[in-house]
C-alpha positions in Angstrom: 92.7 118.4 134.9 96.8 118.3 134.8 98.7 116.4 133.0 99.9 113.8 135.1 96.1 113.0 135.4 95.7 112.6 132.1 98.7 110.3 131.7 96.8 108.3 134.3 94.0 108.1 132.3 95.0 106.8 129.6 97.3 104.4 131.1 93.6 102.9 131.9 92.1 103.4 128.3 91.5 100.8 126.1 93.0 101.5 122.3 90.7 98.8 121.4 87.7 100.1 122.1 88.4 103.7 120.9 92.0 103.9 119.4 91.3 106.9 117.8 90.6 108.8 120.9 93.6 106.7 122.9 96.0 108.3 120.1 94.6 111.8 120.3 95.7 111.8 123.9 98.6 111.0 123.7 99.7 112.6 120.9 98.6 115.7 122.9 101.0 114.1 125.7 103.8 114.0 123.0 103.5 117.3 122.2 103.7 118.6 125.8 106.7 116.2 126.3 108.4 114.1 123.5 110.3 112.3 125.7 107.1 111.0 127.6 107.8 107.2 127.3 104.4 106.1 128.7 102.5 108.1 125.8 104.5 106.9 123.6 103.9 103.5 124.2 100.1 104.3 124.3 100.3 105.7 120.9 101.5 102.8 119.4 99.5 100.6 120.5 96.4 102.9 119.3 98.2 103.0 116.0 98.6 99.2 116.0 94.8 98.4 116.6 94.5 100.8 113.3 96.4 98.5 111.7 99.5 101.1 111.0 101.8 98.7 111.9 104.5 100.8 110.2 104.1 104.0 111.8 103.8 102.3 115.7 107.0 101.0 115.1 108.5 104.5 113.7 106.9 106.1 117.4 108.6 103.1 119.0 111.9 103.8 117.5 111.7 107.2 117.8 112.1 106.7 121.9 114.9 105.1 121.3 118.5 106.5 121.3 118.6 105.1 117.7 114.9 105.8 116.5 114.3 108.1 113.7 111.3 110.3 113.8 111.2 111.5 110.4 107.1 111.5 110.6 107.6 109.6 107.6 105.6 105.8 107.5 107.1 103.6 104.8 105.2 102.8 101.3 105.8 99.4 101.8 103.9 99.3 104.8 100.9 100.9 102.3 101.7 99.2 99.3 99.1 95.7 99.9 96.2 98.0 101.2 96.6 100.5 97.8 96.8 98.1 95.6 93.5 95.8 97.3 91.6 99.8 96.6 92.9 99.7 93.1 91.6 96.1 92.4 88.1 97.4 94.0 88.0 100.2 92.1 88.7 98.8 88.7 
């Protein structure tokens, strides 16, 4: 199967009813070519039905001229869900 194939594919796929596999295609895209808008956008939105909010809009940005893909998803964006598995913990 080549690539553009693929892309076609999961232009089709449905992050919400397997995000996890929607975002290791295209991450696999991304790696091939980094500039692949189209993966990209798939990505996010695979990240967004995770509910990392945060690091679809770092993948986002990072497409941009003035994104910054430092890999890097802010605490804040962690902060409520680490502090709801402390109170369950305690």
């Amino acid at each position: 199967m080549n690539i553009d194939a693929v892309r076609r594919l999961l232009a089709l796929a449905d992050p919400a009813r397997d995000p996890y596999t929607v975002a290791e295609v295209a991450i696999g895209l991304l790696n091939v070519n980094p500039d692949d808008a189209g993966a990209r956008a798939c990505y996010a939105r695979a990240l967004q039905k995770l509910k990392l909010v945060a690091a679809a809009q770092n993948v986002l940005a990072a497409g941009s001229s003035t994104g910054n893909n430092t890999g890097v998803v802010p605490w804040t964006s962690r902060a409520r869900r680490f502090a709801a598995n402390l109170r369950a913990l305690e």
